[in-house]
VOTI-246957 format. One line per field, with one value per residue: residue number from 1; x, y, z of N, C-alpha, C in turn. Coordinates in pm, whole numbers, m for minus. Example, Ala and Ser with C-alpha at 12.3 -4.5 7.8 and 13.67 -1.06 7.14 Angstrom:
<vexvexs>
i c(1  2)
n_east c(1319  1285)
n_north c(m569  m225)
n_up c(780  708)
ca_east c(1230  1367)
ca_north c(m450  m106)
ca_up c(780  714)
c_east c(1320  1290)
c_north c(m330  3)
c_up c(780  787)
</vexvexs>
This chain:
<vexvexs>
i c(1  2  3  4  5  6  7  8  9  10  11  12  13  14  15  16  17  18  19  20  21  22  23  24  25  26  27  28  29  30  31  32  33  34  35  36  37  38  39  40  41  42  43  44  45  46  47  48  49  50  51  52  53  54  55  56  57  58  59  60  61  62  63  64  65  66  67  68  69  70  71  72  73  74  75  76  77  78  79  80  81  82  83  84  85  86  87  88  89  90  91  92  93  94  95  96  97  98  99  100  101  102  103  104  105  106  107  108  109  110  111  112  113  114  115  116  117  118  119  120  121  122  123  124  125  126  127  128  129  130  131  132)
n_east c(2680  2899  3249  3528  3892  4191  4550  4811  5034  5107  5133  5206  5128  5104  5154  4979  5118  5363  5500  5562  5333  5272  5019  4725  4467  4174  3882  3864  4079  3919  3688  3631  3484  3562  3863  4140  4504  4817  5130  5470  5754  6017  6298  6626  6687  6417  6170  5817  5576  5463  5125  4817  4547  4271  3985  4058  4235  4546  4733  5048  5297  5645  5885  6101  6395  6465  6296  6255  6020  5826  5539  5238  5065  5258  5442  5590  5702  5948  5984  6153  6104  6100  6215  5992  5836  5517  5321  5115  4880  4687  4366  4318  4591  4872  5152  5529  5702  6030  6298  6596  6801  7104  6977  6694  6352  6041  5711  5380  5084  4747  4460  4129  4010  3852  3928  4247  4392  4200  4099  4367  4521  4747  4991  5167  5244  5349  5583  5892  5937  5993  6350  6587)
n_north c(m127  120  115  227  150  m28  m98  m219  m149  m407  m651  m667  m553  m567  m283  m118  69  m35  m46  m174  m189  m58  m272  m14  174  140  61  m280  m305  m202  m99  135  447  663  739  658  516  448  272  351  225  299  146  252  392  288  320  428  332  536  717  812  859  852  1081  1147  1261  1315  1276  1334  1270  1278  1087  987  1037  1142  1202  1228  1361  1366  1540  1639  1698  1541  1473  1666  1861  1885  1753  1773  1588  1658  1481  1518  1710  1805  1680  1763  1554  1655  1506  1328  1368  1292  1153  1039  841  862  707  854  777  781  592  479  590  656  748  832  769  897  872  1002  779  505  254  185  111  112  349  386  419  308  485  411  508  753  632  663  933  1036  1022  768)
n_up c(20286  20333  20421  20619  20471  20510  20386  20278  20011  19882  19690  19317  19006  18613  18463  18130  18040  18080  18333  18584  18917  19248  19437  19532  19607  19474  19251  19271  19473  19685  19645  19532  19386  19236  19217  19227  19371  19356  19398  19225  19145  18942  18786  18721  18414  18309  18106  18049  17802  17565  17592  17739  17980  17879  17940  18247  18495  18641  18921  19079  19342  19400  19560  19545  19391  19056  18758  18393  18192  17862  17708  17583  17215  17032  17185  17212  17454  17696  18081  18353  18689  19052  19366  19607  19415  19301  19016  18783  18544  18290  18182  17906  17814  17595  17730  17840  18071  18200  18369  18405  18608  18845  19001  19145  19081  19236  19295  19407  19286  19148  19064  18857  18787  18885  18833  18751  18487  18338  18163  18022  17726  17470  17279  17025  16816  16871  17005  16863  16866  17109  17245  17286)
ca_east c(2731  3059  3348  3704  3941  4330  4589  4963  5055  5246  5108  5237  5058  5175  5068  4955  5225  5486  5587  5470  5260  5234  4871  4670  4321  4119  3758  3916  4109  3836  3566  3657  3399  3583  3984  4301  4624  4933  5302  5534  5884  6106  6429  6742  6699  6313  6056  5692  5502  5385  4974  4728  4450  4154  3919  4090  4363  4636  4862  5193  5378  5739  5892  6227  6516  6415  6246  6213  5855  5782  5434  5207  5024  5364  5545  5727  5758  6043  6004  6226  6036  6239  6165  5923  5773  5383  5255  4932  4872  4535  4288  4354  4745  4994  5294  5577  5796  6162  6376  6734  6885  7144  6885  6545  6230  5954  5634  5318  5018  4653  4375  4035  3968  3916  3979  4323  4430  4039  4154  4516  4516  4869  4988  5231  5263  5427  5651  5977  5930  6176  6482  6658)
ca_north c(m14  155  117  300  63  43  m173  m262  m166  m519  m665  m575  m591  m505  m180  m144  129  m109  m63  m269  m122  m164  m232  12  189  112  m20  m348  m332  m119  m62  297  479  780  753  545  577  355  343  329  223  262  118  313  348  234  422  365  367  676  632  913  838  881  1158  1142  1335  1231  1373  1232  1291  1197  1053  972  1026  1204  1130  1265  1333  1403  1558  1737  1593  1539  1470  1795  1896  1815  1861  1682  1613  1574  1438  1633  1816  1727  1666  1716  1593  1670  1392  1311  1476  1221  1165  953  926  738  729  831  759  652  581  458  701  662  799  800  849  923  931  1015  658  414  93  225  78  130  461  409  465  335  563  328  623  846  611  711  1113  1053  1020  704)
ca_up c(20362  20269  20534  20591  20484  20489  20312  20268  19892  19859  19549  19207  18873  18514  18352  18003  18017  18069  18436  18723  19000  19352  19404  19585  19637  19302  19255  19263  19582  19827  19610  19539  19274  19181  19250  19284  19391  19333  19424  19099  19158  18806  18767  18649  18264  18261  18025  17962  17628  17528  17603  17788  18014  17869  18052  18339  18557  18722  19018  19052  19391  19337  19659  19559  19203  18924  18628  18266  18133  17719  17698  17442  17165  16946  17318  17194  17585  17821  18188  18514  18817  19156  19483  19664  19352  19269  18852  18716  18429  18214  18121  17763  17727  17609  17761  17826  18151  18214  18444  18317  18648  18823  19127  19140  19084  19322  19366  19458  19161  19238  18953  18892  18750  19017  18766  18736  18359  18253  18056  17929  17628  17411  17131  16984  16691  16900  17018  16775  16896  17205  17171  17396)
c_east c(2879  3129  3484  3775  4078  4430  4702  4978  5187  5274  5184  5155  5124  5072  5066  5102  5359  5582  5455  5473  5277  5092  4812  4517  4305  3959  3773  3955  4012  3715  3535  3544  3429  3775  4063  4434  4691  5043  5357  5680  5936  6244  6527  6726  6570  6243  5935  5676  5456  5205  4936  4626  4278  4025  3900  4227  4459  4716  4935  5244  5504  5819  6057  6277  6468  6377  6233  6056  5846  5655  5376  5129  5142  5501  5654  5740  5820  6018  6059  6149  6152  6196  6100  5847  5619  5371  5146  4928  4721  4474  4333  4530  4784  5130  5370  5687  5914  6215  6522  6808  6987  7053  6763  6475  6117  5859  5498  5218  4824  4589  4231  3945  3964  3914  4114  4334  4314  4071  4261  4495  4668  4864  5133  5331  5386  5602  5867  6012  6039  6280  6505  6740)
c_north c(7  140  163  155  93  m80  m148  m228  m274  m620  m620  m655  m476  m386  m187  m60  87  m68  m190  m183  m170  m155  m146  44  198  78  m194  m372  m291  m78  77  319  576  796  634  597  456  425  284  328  226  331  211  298  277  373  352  365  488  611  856  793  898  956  1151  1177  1215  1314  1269  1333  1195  1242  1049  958  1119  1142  1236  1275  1378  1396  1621  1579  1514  1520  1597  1907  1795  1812  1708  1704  1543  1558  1550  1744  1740  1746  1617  1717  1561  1550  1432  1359  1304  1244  983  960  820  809  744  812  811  556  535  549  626  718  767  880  819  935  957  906  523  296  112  208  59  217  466  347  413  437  554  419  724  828  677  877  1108  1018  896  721)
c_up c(20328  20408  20488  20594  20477  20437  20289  20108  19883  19727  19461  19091  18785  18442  18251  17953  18014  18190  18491  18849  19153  19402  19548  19629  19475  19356  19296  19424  19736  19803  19604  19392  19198  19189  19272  19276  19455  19405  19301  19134  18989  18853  18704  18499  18251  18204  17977  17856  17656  17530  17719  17871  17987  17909  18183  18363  18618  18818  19108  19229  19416  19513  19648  19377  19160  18830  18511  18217  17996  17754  17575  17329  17088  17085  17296  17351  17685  17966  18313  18604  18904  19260  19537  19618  19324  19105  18912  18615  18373  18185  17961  17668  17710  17623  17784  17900  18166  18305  18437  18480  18712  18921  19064  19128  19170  19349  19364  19318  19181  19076  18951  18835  18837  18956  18779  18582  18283  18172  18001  17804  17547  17318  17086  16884  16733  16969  17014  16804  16992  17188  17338  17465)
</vexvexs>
């Protein structure tokens, strides 16, 4: 029998992307079959790997800072997200997000993969496209 459940995100585990997570609803933590949704703290001056999720969405609400995002297949798009704005980004886009700072970034990220790091995808290749 399924039951409502509820849970402290206090945990952290390392992403393939190269932050660390705080753990939330997943298959894993609640036995979710279709969704998860994390909290992502990054540090002043942190940036993931460039990577995609694999046929699966994502929607990003950003809680606190700003952050940088490179998207596209060639990351040849820029775009700033700022507290209080929502991202969606497509199953299969790659991107690649940092935090230039001087504050923490913060928010809250929701997918339609309830393993969470079952679909990420690196793309090591594209690395070299942003600029540090």
């Amino acid at each position: 029998m399924t039951e409502c459940r509820k849970m402290r995100p206090t945990g952290l585990y390392a992403g393939k992307q190269g932050f660390s997570y705080n753990e939330g609803i997943c298959a894993e933590s609640v036995g979710s079959q279709a969704i998860c949704m994390h909290l992502l703290t990054i540090p002043p001056g942190g940036r993931a790997k460039a990577h995609k999720h694999a046929t699966h969405e994502t929607a990003i609400y950003a809680l606190e800072g700003t952050t940088v995002m490179y998207w596209g297949a060639r990351l040849e798009n820029r775009m700033e997200v700022e507290a209080g704005e929502l991202l969606y980004i497509p199953a299969d886009m790659p991107h690649l997000p940092f935090n230039p700072g001087p504050g923490i970034a913060r928010a809250v990220i929701a997918r339609t993969d309830p393993n969470e790091q079952e679909s990420v995808t690196l793309l090591p290749e594209l690395e070299t496209l942003v600029p540090l």
